[in-house]
Every structure is written in C-alpha cells, then in structure tokens.
C-alpha positions in Angstrom: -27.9 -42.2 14.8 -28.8 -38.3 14.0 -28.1 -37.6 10.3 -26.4 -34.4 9.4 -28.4 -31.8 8.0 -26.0 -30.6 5.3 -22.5 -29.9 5.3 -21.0 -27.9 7.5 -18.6 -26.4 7.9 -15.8 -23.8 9.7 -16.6 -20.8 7.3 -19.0 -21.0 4.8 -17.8 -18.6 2.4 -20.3 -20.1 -0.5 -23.1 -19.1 0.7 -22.3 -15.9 2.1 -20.6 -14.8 -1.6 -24.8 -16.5 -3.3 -26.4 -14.2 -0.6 -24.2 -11.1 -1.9 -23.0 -12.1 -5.2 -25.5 -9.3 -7.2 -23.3 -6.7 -5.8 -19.9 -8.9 -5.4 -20.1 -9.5 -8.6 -20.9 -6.2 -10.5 -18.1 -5.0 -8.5 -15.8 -7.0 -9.9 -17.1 -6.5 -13.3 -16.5 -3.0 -12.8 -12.5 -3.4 -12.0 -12.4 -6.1 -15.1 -14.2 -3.8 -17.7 -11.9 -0.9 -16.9 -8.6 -3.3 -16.5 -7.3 -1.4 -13.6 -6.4 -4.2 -11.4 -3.7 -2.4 -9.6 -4.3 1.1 -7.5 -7.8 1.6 -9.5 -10.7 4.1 -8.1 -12.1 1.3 -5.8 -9.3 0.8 -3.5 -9.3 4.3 -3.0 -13.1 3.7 -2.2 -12.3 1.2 0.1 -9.4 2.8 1.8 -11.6 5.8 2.4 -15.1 3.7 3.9 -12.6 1.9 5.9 -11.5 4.8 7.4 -14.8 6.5 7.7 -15.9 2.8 9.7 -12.7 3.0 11.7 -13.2 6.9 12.5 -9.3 6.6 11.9 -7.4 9.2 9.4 -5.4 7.0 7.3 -6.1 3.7 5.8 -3.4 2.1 3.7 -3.9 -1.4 2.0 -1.4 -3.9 1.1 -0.8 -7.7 0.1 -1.4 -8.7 3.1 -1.9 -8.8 7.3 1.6 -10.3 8.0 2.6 -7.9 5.5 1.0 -5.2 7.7 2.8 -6.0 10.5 6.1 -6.2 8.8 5.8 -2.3 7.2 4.4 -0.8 10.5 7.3 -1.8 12.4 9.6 -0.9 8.6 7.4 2.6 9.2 8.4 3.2 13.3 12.0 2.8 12.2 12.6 -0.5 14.6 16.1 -1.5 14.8 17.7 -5.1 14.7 18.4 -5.9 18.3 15.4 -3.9 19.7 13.1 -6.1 21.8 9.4 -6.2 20.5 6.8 -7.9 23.3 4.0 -10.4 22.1 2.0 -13.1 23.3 3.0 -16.6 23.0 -0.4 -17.8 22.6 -1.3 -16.4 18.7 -0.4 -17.1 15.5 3.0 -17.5 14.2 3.0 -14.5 11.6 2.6 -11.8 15.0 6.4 -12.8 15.8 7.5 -13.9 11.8 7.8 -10.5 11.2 9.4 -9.4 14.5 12.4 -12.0 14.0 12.6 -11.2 10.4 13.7 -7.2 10.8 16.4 -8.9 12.8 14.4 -7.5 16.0 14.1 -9.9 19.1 10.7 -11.4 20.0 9.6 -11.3 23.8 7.7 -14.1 24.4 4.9 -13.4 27.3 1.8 -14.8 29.1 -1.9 -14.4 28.3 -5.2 -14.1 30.4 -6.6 -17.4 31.5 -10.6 -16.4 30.3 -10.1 -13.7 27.5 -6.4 -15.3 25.8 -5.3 -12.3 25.4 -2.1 -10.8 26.3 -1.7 -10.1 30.0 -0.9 -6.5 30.7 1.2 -7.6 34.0 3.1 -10.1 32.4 4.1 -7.2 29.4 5.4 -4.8 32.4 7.2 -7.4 33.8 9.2 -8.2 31.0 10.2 -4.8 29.5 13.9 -4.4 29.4 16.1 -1.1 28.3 16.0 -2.6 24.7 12.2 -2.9 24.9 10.5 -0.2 21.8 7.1 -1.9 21.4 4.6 -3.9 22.1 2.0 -6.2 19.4 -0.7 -6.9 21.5 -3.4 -9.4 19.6 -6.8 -8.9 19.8 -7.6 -12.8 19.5 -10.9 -14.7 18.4 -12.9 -11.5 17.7 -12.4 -9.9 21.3 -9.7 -6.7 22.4 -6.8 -6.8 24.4 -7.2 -5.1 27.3 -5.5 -1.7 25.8 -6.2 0.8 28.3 -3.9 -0.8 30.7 -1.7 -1.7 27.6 -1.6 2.2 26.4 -0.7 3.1 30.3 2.0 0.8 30.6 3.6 2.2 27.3 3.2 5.5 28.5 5.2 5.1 32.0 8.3 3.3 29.3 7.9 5.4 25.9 6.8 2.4 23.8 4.8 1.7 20.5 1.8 0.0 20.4 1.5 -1.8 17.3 -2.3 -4.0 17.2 -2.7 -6.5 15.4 -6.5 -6.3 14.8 -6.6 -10.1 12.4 -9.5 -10.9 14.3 -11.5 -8.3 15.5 -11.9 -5.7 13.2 -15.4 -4.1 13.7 -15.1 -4.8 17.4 -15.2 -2.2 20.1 -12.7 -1.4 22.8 -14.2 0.1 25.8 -12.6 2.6 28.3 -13.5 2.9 32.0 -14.9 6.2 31.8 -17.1 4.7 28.9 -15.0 6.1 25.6 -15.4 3.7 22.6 -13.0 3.1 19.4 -12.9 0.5 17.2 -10.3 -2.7 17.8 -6.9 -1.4 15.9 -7.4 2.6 16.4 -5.8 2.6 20.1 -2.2 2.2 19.5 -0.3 4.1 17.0 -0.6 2.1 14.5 -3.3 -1.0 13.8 -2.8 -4.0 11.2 -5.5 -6.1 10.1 -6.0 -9.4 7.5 -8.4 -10.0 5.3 -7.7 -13.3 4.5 -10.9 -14.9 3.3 -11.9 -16.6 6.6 -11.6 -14.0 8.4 -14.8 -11.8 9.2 -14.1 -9.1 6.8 -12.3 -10.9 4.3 -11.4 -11.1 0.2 -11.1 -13.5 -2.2 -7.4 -14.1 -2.0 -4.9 -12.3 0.3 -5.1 -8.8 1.6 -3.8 -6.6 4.1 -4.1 -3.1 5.7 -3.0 -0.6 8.4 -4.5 1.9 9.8 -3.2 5.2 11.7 -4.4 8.8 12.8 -0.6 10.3 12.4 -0.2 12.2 9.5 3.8 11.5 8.9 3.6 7.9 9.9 0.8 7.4 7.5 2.9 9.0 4.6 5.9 6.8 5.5 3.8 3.6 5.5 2.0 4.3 2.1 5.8 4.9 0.8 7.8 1.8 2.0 4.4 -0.3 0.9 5.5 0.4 -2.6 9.0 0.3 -2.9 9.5 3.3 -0.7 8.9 5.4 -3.4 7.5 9.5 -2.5 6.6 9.4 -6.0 7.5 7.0 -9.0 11.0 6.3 -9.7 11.6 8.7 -6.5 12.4 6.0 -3.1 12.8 8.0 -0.1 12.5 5.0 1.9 13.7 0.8 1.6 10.5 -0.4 0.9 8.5 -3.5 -0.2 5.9 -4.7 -2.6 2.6 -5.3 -0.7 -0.3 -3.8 -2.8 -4.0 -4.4 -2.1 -4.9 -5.5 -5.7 -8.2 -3.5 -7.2 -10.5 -6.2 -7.4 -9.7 -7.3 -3.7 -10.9 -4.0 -2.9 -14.2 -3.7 -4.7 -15.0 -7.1 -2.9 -14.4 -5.7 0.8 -15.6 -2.2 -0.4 -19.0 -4.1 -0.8 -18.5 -6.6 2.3 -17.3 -3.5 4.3 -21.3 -2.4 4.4 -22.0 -5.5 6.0 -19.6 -5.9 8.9 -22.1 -5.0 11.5 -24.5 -7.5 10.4 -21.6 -10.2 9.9 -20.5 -9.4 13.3 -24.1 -9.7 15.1 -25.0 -12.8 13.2 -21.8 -14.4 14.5 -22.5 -13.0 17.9 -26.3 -14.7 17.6 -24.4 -18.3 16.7 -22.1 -17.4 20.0 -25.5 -16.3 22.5 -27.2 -20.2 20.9 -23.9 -22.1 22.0 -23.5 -20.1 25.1 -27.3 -21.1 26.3 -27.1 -24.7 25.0 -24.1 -25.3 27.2 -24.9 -24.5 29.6 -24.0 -26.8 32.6 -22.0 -28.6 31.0 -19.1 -29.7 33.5 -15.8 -29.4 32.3 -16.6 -27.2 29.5 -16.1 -23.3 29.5 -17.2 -21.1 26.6 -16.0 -17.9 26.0 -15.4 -15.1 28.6 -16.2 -11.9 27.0 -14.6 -9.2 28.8 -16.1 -6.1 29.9 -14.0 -4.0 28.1 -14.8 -5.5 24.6 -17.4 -6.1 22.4 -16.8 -10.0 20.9 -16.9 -10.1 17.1 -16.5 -14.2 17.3 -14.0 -14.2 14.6 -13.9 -17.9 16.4 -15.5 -19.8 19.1 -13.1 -21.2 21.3 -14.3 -23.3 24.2 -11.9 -24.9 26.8 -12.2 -28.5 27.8 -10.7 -29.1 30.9 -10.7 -32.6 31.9 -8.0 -33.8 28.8 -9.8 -35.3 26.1 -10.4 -33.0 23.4 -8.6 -34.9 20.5 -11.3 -37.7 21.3 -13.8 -35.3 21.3 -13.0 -33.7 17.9 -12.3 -36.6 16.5 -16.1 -38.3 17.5 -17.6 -34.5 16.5 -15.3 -35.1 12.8 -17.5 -38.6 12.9 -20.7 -37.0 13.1 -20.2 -34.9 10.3 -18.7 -31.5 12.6 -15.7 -29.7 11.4 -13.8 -28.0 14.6 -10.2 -26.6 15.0 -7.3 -26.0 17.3 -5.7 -22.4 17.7 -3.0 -23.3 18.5 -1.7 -26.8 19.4 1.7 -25.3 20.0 2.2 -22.5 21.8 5.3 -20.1 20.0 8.1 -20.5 22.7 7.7 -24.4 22.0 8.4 -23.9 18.3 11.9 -24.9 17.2 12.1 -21.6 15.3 11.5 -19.5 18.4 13.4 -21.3 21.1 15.4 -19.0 23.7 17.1 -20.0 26.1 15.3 -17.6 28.3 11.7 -20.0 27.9 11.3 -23.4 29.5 8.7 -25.3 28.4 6.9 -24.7 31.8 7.4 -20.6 30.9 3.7 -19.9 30.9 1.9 -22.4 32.3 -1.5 -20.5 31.4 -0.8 -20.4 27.2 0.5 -24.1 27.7 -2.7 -25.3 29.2 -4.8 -23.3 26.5 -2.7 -24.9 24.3 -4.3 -28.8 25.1 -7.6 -27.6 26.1 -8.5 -25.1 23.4 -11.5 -26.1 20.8 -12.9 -23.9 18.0 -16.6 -25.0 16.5 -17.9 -24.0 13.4 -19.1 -20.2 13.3 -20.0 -17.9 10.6 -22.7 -15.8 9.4 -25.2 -17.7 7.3 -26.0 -20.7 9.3 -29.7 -22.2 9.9 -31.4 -23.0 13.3 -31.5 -27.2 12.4 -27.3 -26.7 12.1 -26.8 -25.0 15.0 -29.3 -27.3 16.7 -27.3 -30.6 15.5 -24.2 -29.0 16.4 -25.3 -28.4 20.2 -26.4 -31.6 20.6 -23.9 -33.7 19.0 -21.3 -31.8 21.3 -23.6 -32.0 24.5 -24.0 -35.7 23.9 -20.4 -36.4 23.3 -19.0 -34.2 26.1 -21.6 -35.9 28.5 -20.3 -39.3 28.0 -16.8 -38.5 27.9 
C-alpha cells in the first residue's frame, strides 16, 4: 500500500505563514508595539494597496465577508419586501443576510460547467419587487457579469458581487476589457477568512466601490453610522477590520499573484493527470474568467462520491463537499415557490460535487500521491 508522504491537507496555512512569517511577523510587532489595534496606520495601508490592486476608488474593511454583504445592501438603502436574486448553489451567508434585512431571497439556477449563476435563469425570475442581484463568483472563477450588468441595465437593478472566492481574479469582456472579480457591479464584498486565498488570521471582511457617496455611506453605517464620532447620520453596525488583521493581509496582499498562479499550477497538474478518466469532469474554466482555484471542484458523475471520499480519507487525503445541500432544500429557506426538483442542474451538483486539496505551498511527491490515489480509486469504482 502507497504511504503518505506527509500530511496533507485542504489549506495549509502553516507553512504558507513559515514561508512569510519574517515579514508576517514584524508586521504584527509593529501594530503590538504601538497598541493601536483598532483603525491604526496599517489598515489604512491596506485599505489603500487594496484599492490600488483592485484599480477601484474606495476600499472599506470590516469584521467580516457576510458582514460585507449585510452593510452593502444597509448602504443601497434595500427595503424589507424587496426581492434580492441569488444562486441556490453557494454558501448560506450570500442569502443570510438577504433574509435578515427582512428582504426576500430569490432562489435561482446555476451553469452546469462554470456553477455559477445562470444569467437566463436571473431574467427569468425578476419581478416588479426585484432591486438587485448577488451574483457569486464561486471556487475562484467570475460570474458571467457582462451579461449580468446588461440584464440589470434593461430592469434598473444593483449588482452586488460577492467576490469570497475570487479576489485577484479577472473578469473578461468581449471586446477584451479586463477588471478585477468584485469591481463590475456597484458594489463588491469579499472574505478574508483564513482559508480563503487572501486571507487573515481570524475574521475579516471588505467592500469595495468606485462611487464616491456610496463609499461614504458604507464607511458610516460600518461604524455605527456615525459621520464623525458621537455624530450617526445613519443605523449602522459594528464590523471593523481590526489593525493587526490588516498588517497580515497588507503583507499577503503583495503575494496574491503568486498565491493565485501556484494554485492555478496545482489545478494545470490535476487537470493533465486526469485526464481520461470516465466519469470524472474537472473544472470548466470559462472564457470570460481567469480561475484563481480558490477550490478544485471536480464532478463525479456515475454516484459514488461518498465512497470515493471516504477510501481517499483512508489513504491519508482530505477532500470536501461545497455544498451537500443546495439553499432551497434548507429548512430555513423553504418557499413555497421551490420544489425540490426546482433546479435540477444545482441539485445534481449538489451529489456529484468534490473538492481536493489545493493551496499554494504544496510539493511535486503530494501532488503526485494525490493523482494517483484518486486515479486508482476512481478506476476501480
């Protein structure tokens, strides 16, 4: 039996903080020595480089990314009773904070090879209460937002992204324009929950926008909707992007690109070594996205991926589900309007979906073991 080569694992956070830690840790030095852990210089810093990366105007941090979503739509003044369109296939805190303003999640299908949300399906269900739509740029690839933008056009909606994971990716127009993942729409909200590809060392959050007066609103209602202290021009909330959160991204920020390419290198080695493989599709990437590979999601299409994680778990290989359930399906989202047959497309994703370890500081023997585990185990299934 092949022996593992070390541990492995989803997101190896370890080693990536001993590659960096000269700089990761000076940084935090600097926010302890001076003891200002809340709005210090190097959020500031970070706000500012983020922007600069983003070529966006305004960066504002907070607590943070379902956070971010919850003060953007605070920010566009979204009333309860409003109808707010999202994917069903995505993580529950996309639709958490649409059904917490007392605003009414609309539930819709995604693409069968990219996941994300499918721009026909969003036209198709835009009613007279319809004021935005969240589309999610999922496992480190865009939304297709040029026919996204269009759509909101023709009906005067918002476009709120929710860029979790797939900041530093590109979106590309058909006449060959590039912004970054989260600059398209009004308004963009990113995490930077440790796992994800630009991530801290505890929660974070921030939003990014190129309008002046929304960015002023935002930066308001994210501290107590206050215009100046003890001054609260707005209902606001307390969602701060702590100082020594910032220094860490403010140095990880300078690596993005290279975090990104090395995930994109693990992606190229899993793409070539399955090759062939019947039954087993890895990911589309779409032609008008670069793929950051916040996750590598394959599909296995003849019904036994529990078995096939579970014999991958034997071997010493972590791997992961997003998402088992699809939204509709949970009991807090139920409507009346969904049947569990609503989107067949999400539904199948839902069983055939599996996730392998990627992140940036894996060695060729891992990736190696990895491949051949899976190829030996999906061969004899």
């Amino acid at each position: 039996m092949t022996q593992v080569v070390r541990d492995i694992r989803m997101v190896d956070l370890k080693l990536q903080y001993q590659r960096l830690k000269v700089e990761i840790d000076a940084a935090m030095a600097d926010v302890i020595n001076s003891t200002q852990f809340i709005k210090g210089p190097q959020l500031k810093s970070f706000e500012n480089n983020l922007a600069k990366y983003l070529q966006t105007k305004h960066v504002i941090g907070c607590a943070n990314g379902t956070d971010s979503l919850q003060i953007a739509m605070m920010a566009l003044d979204l009333q309860p009773g409003e109808e707010v369109i999202t994917a069903s296939f995505t993580y529950v805190a996309t639709a958490e904070v649409i059904a917490l303003l007392k605003l009414q999640p609309v539930l819709v299908e995604v693409n069968p090879d990219t996941f994300t949300i499918d721009p026909d399906a969003i036209e198709a269900a835009i009613t007279p209460k319809t004021k935005a739509i969240v589309p999610v740029h999922l496992f480190g690839q865009c939304a297709d937002m040029e026919a996204i933008m269009k759509i909101a056009a023709r009906h005067n909606l918002y476009v709120i992204e929710d860029n979790a994971q797939a900041i530093g990716a590109d979106y590309v127009f058909t006449n060959g324009e590039k912004k970054k993942s989260g600059t398209v729409g009004i308004v963009g909200s990113t995490s930077f929950f440790p796992s994800k590809n630009l991530g801290c060392y505890g929660d974070g959050g921030a939003l990014n926008t190129n309008d002046d007066e929304l960015a002023k609103k935002i930066r308001m209602i994210a501290n107590h909707g206050q215009s100046v202290q003890y001054v609260h021009d707005e209902i606001g909330v307390n969602s701060r992007l702590d100082t020594l959160q910032a220094a860490v991204l403010d140095v990880k920020l300078k690596y993005l690109d290279d975090f990104a390419a090395r995930r994109r290198s693990v992606a190229d080695f899993y793409d070539e070594s399955f090759k062939g493989l019947e039954n087993v599709q890895t990911p589309v990437r779409a032609n008008f996205s670069s793929h950051v590979f916040h996750q590598y999601t394959l599909l296995l299409k003849n019904g036994n991926r529990d078995e096939v994680r579970k014999k991958l778990e034997a071997q010493g290989i972590p791997s992961m589900v997003y998402y088992p359930i699809p939204l509709h399906q949970q009991k807090a989202y139920r409507d009346e309007r969904y049947k569990d047959s609503s989107f067949p497309v999400t539904e199948q994703l839902c069983k055939q979906v599996l996730s392998l370890p990627i992140h940036t500081e894996f060695k060729s023997e891992d990736l190696e073991y990895i491949a051949a585990e899976f190829k030996s185990i999906t061969n004899n299934q």
